[in-house]
N, C-alpha and C positions, 0 to 999 in steps of 0.2 A: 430564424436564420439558419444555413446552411454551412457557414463557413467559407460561401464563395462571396460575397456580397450580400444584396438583396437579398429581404425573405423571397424564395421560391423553392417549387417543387418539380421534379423530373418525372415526369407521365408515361405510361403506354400511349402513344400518337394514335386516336382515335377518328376516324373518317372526317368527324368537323375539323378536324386542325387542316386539312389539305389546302384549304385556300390561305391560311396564316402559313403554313413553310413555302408556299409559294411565292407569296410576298419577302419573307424572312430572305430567299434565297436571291430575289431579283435584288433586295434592299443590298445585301451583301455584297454582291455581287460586283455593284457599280463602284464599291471601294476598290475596286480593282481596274477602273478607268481613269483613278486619280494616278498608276503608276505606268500609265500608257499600254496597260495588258488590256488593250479594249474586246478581244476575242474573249477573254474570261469573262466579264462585263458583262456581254451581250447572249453568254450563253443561256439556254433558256430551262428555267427550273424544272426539278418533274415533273413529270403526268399525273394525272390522277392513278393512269393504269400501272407506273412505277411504284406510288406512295403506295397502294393496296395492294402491291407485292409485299413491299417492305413492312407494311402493318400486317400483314397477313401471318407472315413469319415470324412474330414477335422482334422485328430488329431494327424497329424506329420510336424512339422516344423526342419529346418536346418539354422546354423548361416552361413554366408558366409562374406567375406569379400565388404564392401561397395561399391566396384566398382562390384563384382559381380562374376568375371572373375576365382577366383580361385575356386576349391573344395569346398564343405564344406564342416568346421572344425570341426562342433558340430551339435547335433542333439536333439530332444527330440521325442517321441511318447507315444499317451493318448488312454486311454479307460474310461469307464462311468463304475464307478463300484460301485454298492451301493447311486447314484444319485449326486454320487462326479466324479469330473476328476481322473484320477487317474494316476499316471505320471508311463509307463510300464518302460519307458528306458529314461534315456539320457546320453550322452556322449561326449567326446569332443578328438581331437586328441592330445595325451599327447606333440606334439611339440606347441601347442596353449594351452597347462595348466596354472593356476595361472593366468588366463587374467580377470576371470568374464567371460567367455563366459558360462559356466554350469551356472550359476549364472545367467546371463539374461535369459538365454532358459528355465528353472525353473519361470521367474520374466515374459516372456510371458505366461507360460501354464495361471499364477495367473489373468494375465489381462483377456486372452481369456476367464478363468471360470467366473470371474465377469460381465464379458458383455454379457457370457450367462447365466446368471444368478443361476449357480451353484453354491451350499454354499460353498464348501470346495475342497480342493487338498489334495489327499494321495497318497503316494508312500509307497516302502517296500524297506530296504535298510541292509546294514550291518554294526550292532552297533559301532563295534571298527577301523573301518578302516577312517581315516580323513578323505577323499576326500568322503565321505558317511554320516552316522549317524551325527558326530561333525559339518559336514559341515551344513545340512538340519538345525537341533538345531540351529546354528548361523542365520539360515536364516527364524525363526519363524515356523517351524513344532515341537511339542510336540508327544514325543513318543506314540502310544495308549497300553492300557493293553489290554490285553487278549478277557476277557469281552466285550469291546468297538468294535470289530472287527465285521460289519455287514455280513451277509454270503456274498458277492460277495468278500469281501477282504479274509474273512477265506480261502476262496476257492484260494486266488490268495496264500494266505501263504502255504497255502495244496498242490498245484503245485507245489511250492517253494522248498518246505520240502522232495518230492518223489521226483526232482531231487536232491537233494544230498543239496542244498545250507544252509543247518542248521548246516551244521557241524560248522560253524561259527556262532556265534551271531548274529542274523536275527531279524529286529523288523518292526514295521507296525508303517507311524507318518501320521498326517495329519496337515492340516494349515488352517484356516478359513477364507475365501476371498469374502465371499458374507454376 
């Protein structure tokens, strides 16, 4: 055990996991049509051509189960945005919810950043929805203001915003880990 729940383990996201975060992300996904965000829902997971970015650069991991053998349930993927990690996605499959597995895959990005010795983790997420804003809040990110947003995050709100995802309360936190 882990300390989050289940036994499992947090991986380097290796080319066979692409078609399991693909899934991970539509499964997810559609918990978000249960609160009439059906734009979020419907949007469509990454590419293969995005995951081999993101595995390429070392800045996607996947939780799996400790023997190994099953799919993986949960995923995260980073980028450097503003000289912070920046957490793009994570997710977890809603039949493995409520275990702490988003909760460790968030609790690895924070290790990787401090062992490479980046100051901080930010994400962008959505204010009212639990399993988002409330959750991060419980788990030490302070929302930023406006002001606070260095341009590579403006720019990730500004992408955000022209696909459609404002229509809901949308905000920018980060967490200090270095």
């Amino acid at each position: 055990m882990n300390g989050y729940g289940r036994a499992m383990r947090i991986r380097a996201a290796v080319a066979g996991d692409f078609a399991a975060i693909q899934a991970i992300e539509v499964e997810a996904g559609a918990m978000f049509a249960e609160l009439g965000m059906t734009l979020v829902a419907e949007d469509e997971p990454f590419s293969t051509a995005e995951l081999t970015r993101f595995r390429a650069a070392g800045h996607a991991w996947v939780a799996v189960a400790d023997a190994g053998a099953e799919p993986a349930v949960g995923y995260v993927v980073v980028e450097r945005v503003d000289g912070n990690a920046h957490i793009e996605q994570v997710s977890v499959r809603p039949s493995h919810g409520r275990q702490g597995i988003g909760r460790a895959l968030v609790g690895h990005v924070e290790e990787w950043a401090r062992d490479e010795r980046i100051p901080a983790v930010t994400l962008t997420t959505f204010a009212d929805v639990p399993w988002n804003g409330p959750l991060y809040e419980r788990l030490g990110y302070r929302r930023l203001a406006d002001p606070e947003l260095g341009p590579g995050l403006r720019s990730v709100r500004d992408r955000e915003a022209a696909h459609g995802l404002d229509r809901w309360p949308r905000i920018a936190m980060i967490k200090r880990v270095g």
